[in-house]
C-alpha positions in Angstrom: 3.8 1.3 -25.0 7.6 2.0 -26.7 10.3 1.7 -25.0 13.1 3.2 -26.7 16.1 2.9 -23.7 17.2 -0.7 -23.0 18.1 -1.1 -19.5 21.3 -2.7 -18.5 20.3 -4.0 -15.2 19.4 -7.3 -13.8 15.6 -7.3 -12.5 14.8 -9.5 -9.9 11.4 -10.3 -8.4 10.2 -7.4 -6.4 11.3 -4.2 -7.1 15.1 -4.6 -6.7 17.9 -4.0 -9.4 21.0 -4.8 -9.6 23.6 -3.1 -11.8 24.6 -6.0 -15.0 28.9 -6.9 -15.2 31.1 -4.3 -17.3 30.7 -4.4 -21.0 33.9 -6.9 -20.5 31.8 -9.5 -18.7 30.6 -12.1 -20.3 27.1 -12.2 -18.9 24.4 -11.2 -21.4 22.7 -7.7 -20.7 19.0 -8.0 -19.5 16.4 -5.3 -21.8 13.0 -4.9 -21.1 11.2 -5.4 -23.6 8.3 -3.0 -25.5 4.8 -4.1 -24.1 1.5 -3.2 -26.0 -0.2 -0.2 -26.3 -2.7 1.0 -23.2 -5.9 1.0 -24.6 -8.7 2.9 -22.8 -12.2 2.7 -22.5 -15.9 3.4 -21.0 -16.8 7.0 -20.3 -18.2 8.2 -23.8 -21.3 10.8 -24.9 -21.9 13.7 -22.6 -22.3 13.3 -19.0 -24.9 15.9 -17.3 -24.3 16.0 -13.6 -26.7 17.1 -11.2 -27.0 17.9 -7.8 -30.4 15.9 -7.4 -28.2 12.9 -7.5 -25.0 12.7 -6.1 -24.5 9.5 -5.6 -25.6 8.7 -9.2 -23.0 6.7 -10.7 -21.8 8.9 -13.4 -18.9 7.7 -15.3 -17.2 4.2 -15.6 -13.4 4.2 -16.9 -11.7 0.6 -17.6 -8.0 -0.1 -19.4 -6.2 -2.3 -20.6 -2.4 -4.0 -19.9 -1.2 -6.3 -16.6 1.5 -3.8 -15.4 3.9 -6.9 -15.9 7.6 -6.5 -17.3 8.5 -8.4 -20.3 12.4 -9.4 -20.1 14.7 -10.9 -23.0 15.4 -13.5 -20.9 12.8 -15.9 -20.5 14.3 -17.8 -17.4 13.7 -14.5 -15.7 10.8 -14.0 -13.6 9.6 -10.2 -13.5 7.8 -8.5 -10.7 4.1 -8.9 -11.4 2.0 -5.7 -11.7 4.8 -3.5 -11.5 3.5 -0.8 -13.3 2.5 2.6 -11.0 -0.6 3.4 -13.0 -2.1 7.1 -12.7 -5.7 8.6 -14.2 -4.9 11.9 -15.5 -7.8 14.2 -16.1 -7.3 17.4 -17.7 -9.5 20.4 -19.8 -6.7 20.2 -22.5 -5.7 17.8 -24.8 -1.8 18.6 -24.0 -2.6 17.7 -20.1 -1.0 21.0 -19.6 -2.4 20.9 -16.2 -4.0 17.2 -14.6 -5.7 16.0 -11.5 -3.8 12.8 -10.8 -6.0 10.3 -9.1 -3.9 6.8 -8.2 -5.3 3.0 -8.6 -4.2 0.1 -6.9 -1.7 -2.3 -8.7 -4.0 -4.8 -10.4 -6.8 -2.5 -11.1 -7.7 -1.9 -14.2 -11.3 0.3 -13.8 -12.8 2.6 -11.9 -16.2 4.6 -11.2 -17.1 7.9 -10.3 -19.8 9.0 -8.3 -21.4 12.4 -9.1 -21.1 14.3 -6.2 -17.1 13.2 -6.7 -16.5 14.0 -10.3 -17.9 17.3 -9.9 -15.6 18.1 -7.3 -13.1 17.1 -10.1 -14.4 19.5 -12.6 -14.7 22.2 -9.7 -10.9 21.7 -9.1 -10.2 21.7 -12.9 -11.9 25.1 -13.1 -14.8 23.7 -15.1 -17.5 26.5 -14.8 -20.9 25.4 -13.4 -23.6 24.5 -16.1 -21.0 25.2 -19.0 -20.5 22.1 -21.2 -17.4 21.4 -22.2 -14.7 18.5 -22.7 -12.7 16.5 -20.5 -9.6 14.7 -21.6 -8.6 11.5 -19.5 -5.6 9.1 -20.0 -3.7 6.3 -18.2 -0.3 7.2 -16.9 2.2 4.5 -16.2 5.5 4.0 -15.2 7.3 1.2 -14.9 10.9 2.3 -13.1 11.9 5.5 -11.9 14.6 5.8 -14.9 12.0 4.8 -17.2 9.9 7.2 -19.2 6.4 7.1 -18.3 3.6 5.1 -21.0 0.3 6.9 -21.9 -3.0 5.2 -22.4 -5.3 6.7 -25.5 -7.1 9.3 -24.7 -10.6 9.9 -24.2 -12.4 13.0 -24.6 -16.1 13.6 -23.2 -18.4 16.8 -23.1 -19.0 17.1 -19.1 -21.6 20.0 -17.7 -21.0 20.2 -13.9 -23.4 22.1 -11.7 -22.7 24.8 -9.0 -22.1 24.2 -5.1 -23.0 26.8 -3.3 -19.5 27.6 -1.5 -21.5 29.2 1.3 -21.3 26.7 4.2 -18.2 24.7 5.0 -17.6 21.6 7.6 -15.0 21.5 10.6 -13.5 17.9 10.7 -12.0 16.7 13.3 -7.9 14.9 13.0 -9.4 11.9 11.6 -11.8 13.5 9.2 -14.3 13.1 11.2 -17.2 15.8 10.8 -18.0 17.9 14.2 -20.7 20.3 14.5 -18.7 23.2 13.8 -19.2 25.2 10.5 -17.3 28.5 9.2 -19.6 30.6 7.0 -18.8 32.6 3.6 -22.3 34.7 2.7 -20.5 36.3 0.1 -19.4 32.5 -1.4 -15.9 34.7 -2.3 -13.3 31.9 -0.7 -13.7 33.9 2.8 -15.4 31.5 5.6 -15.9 33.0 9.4 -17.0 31.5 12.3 -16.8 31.0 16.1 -14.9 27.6 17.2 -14.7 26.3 20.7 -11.7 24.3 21.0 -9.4 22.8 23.5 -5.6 22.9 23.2 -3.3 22.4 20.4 -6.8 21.0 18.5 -5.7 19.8 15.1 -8.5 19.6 12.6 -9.7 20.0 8.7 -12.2 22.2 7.1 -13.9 21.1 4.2 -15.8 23.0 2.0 -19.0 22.2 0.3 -17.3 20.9 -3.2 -15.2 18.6 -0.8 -12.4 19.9 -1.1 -10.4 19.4 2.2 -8.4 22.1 4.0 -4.9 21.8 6.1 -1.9 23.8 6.5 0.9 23.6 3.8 2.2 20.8 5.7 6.0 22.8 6.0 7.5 23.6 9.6 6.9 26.7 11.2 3.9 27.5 8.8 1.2 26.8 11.0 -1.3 29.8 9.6 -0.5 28.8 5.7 -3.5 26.9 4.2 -3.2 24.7 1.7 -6.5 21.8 -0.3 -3.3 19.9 -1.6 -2.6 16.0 -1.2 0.6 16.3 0.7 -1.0 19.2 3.5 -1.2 18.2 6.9 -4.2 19.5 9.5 -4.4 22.8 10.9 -3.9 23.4 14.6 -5.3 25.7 17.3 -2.3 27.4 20.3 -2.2 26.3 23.3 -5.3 28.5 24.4 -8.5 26.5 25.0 -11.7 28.3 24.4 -13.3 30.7 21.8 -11.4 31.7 18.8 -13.0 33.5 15.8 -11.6 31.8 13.2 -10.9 33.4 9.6 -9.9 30.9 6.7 -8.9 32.5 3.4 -8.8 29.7 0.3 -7.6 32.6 -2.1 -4.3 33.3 -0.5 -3.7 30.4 1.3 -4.3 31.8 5.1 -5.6 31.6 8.4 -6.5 32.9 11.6 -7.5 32.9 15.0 -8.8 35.3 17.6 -8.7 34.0 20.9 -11.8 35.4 22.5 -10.7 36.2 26.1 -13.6 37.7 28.2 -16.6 39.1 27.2 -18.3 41.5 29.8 -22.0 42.9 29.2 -23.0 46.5 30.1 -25.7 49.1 30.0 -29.0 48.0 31.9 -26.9 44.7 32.6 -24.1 44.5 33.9 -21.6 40.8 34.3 -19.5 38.9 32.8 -20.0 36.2 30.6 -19.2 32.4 30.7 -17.9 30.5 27.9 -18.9 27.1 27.0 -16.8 25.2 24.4 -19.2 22.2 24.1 -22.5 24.5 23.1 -20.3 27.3 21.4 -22.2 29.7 24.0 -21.5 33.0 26.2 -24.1 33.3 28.7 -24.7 35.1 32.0 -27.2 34.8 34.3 -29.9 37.7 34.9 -32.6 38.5 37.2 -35.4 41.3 35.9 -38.1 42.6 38.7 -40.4 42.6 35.3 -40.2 42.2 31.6 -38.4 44.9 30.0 -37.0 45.8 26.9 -32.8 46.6 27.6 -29.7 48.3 25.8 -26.4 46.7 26.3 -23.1 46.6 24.9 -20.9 43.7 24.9 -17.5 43.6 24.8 -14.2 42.3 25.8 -10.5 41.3 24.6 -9.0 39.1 22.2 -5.7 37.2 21.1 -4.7 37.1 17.7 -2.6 34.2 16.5 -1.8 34.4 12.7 1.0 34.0 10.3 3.0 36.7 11.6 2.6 35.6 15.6 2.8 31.4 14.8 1.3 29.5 17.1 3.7 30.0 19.7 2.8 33.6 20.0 3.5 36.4 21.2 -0.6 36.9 20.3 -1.3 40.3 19.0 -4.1 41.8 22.3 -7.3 43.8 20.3 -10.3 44.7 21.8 -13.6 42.9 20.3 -17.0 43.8 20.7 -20.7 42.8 19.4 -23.3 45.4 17.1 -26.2 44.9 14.9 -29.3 44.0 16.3 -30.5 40.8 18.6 -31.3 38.4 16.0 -28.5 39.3 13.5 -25.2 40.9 15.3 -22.2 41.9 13.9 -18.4 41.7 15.8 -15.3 43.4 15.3 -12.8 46.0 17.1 -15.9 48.1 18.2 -19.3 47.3 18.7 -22.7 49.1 19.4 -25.6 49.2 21.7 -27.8 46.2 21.1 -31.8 45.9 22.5 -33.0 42.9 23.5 -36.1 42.3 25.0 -36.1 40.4 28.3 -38.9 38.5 30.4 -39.4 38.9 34.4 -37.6 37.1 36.8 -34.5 34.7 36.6 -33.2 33.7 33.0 -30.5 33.6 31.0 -28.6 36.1 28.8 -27.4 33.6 25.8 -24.8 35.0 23.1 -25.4 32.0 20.3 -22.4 31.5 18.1 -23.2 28.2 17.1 -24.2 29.4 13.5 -21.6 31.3 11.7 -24.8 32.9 9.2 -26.4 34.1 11.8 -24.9 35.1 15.6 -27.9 35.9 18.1 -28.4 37.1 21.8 -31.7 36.8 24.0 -33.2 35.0 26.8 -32.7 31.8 26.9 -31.3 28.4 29.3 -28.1 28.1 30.4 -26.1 25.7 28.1 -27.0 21.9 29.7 -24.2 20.5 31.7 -21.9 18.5 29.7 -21.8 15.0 28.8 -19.5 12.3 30.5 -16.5 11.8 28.0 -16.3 8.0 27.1 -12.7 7.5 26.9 -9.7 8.3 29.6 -6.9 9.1 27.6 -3.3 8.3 28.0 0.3 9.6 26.6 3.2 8.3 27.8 2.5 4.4 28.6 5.1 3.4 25.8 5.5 6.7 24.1 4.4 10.4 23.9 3.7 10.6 20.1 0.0 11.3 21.3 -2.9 9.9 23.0 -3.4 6.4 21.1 -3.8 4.4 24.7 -6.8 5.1 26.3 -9.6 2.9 28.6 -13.2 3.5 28.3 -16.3 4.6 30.6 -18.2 1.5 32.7 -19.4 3.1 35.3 -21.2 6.5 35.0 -22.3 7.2 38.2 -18.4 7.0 40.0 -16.7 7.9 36.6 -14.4 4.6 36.2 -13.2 4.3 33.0 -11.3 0.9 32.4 -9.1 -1.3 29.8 -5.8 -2.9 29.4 -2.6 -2.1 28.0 0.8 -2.9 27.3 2.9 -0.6 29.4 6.5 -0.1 29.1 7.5 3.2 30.3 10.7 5.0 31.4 9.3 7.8 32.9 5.7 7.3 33.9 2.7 8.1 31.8 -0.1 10.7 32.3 -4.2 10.4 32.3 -6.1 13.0 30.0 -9.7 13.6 30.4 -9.8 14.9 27.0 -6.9 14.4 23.5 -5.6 17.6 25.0 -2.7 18.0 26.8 -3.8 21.0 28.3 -5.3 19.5 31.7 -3.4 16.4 32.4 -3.6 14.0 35.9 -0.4 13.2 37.2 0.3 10.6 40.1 -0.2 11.7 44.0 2.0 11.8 46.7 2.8 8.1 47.4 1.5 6.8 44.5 3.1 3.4 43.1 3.1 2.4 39.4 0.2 -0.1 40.8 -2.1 1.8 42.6 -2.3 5.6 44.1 -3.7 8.7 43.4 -4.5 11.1 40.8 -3.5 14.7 40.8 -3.8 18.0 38.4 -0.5 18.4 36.5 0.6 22.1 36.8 3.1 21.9 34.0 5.0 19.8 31.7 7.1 18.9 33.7 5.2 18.5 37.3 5.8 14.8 37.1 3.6 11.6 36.1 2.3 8.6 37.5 4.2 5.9 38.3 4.8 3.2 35.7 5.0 -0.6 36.9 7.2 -3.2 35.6 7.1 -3.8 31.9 4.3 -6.0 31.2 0.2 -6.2 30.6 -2.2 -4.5 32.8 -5.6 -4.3 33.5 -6.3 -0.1 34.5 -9.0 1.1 36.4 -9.5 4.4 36.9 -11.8 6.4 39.1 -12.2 9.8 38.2 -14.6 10.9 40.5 -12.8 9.6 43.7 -9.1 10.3 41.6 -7.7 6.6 42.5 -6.1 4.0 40.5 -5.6 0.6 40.2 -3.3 -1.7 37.8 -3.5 -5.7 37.7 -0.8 -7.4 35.8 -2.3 -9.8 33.5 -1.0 -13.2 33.9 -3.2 -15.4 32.3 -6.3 -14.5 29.8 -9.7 -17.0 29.7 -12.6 -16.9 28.3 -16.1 -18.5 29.5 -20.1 -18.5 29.5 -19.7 -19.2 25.2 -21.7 -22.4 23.9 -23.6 -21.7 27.7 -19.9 -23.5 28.8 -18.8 -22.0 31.8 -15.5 -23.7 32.0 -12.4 -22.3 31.5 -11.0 -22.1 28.2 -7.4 -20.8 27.6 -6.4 -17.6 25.1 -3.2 -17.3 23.6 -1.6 -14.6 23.0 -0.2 -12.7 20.1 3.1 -12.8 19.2 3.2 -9.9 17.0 1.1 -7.3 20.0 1.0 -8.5 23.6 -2.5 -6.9 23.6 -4.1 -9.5 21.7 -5.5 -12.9 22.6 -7.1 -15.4 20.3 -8.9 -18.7 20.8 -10.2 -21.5 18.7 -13.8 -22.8 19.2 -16.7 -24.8 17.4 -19.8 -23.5 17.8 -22.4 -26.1 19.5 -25.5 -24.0 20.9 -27.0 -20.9 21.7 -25.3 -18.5 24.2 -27.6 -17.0 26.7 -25.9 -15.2 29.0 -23.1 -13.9 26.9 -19.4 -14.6 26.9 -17.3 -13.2 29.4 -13.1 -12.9 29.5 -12.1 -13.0 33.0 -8.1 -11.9 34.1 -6.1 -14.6 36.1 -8.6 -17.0 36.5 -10.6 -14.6 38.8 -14.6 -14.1 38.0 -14.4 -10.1 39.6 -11.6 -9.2 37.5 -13.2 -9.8 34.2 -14.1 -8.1 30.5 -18.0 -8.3 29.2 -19.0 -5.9 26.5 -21.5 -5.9 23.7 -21.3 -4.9 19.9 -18.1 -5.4 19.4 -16.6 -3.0 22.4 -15.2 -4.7 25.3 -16.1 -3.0 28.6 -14.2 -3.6 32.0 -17.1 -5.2 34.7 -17.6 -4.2 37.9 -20.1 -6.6 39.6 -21.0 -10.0 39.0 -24.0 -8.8 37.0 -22.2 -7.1 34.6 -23.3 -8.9 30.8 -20.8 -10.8 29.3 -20.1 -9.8 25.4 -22.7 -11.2 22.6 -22.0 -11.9 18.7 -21.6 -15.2 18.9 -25.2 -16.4 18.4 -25.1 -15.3 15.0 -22.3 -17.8 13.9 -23.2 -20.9 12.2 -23.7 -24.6 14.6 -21.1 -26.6 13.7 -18.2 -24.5 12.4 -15.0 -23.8 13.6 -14.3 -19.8 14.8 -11.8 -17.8 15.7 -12.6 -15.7 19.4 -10.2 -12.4 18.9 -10.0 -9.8 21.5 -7.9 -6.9 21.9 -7.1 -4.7 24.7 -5.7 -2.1 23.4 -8.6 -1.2 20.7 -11.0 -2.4 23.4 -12.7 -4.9 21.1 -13.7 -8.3 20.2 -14.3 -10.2 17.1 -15.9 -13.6 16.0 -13.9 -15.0 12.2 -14.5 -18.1 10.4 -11.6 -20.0 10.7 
């Protein structure tokens, strides 16, 4: 690259500067000097993509250059691999407009999979089964007051193929996919669906080219969408339940309508019960025979969009169902709708669990729903969300259980759910080690009581809503090598919720390894694939993994309470 502009500052190792003497000083001025050209290379000939293969590796890119400065003076060292280095793709040869895609300081290639380059050329506005070409270059900068270096360019004849933009995927806050879909038919940008979401539910849509949804990631724009890098997830109100959700990728929108009740009528009569786990309405029927029935259903809505924010006031509509049984419609107004019922005791079932197609008929009342793994908590060092939590050992009772480090001002809170909608605050008498668990009414309704700041052991019993907290005094671990001695951990000094411990490994391990609290054998952590699970009887397994290590060699035993895990390493 040229480098016309000297600069007059001293470079030291790292990334820092510091401004060179006046032009009276005597010290010599420091330039960087001109490095060679970027060369460029790999991708070449046309490149066909197809959707048989999307994980066909479909185009290889390598460069050249180090990313290192070159100074005048020698006795200098420069940072190494201080080059920010950028591939640029573009449909022009002027890179009027690029998709910027970063690489890691040192790296000088990288591969694309099909599936992910025609995402690319989707984003670029390539159109499907059109071949044309496809500029790439290197982009590199050096220093913020330094112009940016180009690479050669490459140009390559590409010919992506069409997505159908009909389906899309609901991801959870971590990107996650969920079962949850929004639905365009008319593949115009539009999707539709029903979600059922708890609380304040943040989450990501992504659409069938991969390209990932959010808000605009800007304050009070909660209902602005946004597929660029720097967008943060959408969020649901306060409201738990059924919302109809509308998200518009053309003008950068969405919305949602907070379904509120739902009553049938006609030759039934009720009202309907929402289920957010199965996406379901149902209501529970009774015929003296088989019959074929007209009803209407209908009820009222909340609608939270850009004008309302999250924080409401929600606009009130009415919503009701039409079409027929095996393909309804909604809106403001419905219809009658015939559905053809058997004798006896069933199930009236309003499906919304497929966005193409919303159905209602006989059917069995969604299944009760499954014991959530983790008990959630916010407020045990901080309320920036619910990053402590303890997980399920015992089904039957619901105790959840863990460790954490707990140093709290104003008491913490347990959460059946991330949602800090229905929250369990501490019962009259309750002490910050052991007491009772109560439904929070508010905010502000209070908390349980936090102990002394230090290491605990929580168990939690949901079903009898008790708890108990051990301070953790010392950390052991036993049953490993078929030793069941004693053998000391020691803890981190960088997070008090980790332990390590040093051991050779001699035999087999039959019974598993267990980590017991204070020296005492029923206070104890077993496990198994790499999850650490509070016991709670003497039979309870001890953790496995070590039997796969290697006789003779020297490991490292690391568990942490916090992440609820263990780990073998070769030390």
């Amino acid at each position: 690259m040229k480098l016309t502009n000297k600069i007059r500052t001293l470079l030291l190792a790292g990334v820092t500067a510091m401004v060179v003497a006046s032009c009276d000083s005597d010290m010599e001025p420091v330039y960087v000097l001109p490095s060679d050209d970027i060369s460029l290379g790999g991708a070449s000939g046309d490149i066909i993509l197809s959707a048989d293969n999307p994980q066909a590796l479909a185009m290889t890119l390598y460069w050249s250059g180090d990313g290192q400065l070159a100074l005048t003076d020698t006795l200098l060292q420069a940072p190494v691999n201080a080059a920010e280095e950028t591939i640029q793709l573009s449909k022009d040869d002027q890179f009027s407009s690029t998709i910027d895609i970063s690489v890691e300081k040192g790296v000088r290639s990288r591969q694309f999979l099909c599936e992910e380059l025609n995402s690319l050329l989707g984003r670029l506005g390539y159109t499907a089964e059109e071949k044309a070409p496809l500029y790439i270059r290197i982009r590199s900068v050096l220093a913020a007051n330094i112009e940016p270096a180009y690479s050669t360019v490459i140009k390559v004849m590409v010919q992506s193929y069409r997505i159908h933009l009909t389906l899309g995927t609901v991801l959870d806050k971590d990107w996650n996919e969920t079962s949850m879909k929004l639905a365009s038919p008319e593949e115009n940008g539009i999707y539709r669906g029903f979600m059922g979401v708890n609380g304040w539910t943040n989450w990501w849509f992504r659409e069938a080219n991969n390209i990932v949804w959010g808000n605009v990631g800007v304050a009070g724009m909660t209902f602005h969408a946004s597929s660029a890098d720097d967008h943060w997830n959408f969020w649901f109100p306060d409201p738990a339940g059924c919302y109809f959700t509308t998200l518009n990728t053309v003008e950068g929108w969405w919305s949602g309508l907070h379904i509120d009740n739902l009553t049938v009528a006609g030759d039934i009569n009720g009202e309907m019960t929402y289920s957010i786990k199965s996406n379901q309405w149902t209501l529970p029927i009774k015929m003296s025979a088989a019959a074929t029935v007209s009803i209407t259903i209908k009820g009222n809505g909340c609608l939270y969009n850009r004008e309302t924010t999250d924080m409401g006031p929600a606009v009130m509509q009415s919503v009701a169902f039409g079409g027929d049984a095996a393909h309804l419609t909604f809106g403001e107004s419905g219809a009658a709708i015939t559905v053809d019922l058997p004798a006896g005791e069933t199930t009236l079932v309003l499906d919304l669990s497929n966005p193409l197609e919303w159905t209602v008929g006989p059917g069995e009342a969604a299944p009760e729903p499954e014991v959530e793994p983790l008990l959630y908590f916010s407020g045990v060092v901080d309320w920036n969300g619910f990053d402590d939590y303890i997980s399920l050992y015992d089904e039957g009772n619901l105790c959840y259980g863990g460790a954490h480090w707990i140093n709290s001002e104003w008491g913490y809170r347990a959460y059946p759910q991330p949602d800090w909608s229905t929250a369990y605050k501490g019962g009259d008498g309750s002490t910050g080690l052991s007491g009772t668990l109560v439904l929070a009414e508010s905010s502000n309704d209070g908390n349980i009581p936090a102990p002394e700041e230090g290491l605990y052991v929580m168990d939690f019993n949901m079903k009898s809503l008790t708890y108990l907290l051990t301070k953790i005094n010392t950390v052991t671990f036993t049953g490993l090598n078929d030793d069941w001695t004693e053998h000391t951990m020691v803890q981190s000094s960088d997070n008090p919720e980790v332990f390590t411990a040093e051991f050779v490994k001699e035999k087999e391990t039959p019974w598993g390894v267990k980590v017991l609290i204070n020296n005492d054998w029923s206070l104890f952590f077993g496990g198994g694939d790499g999850k650490l699970k509070l016991g709670h009887s003497d039979a309870t397994t001890g953790f496995d993994g070590d039997n796969a290590l290697t006789i003779g060699e020297t490991y490292i035993l690391t568990v942490d309470f916090g992440k609820q895990t263990y780990s073998y390493s070769l030390k």
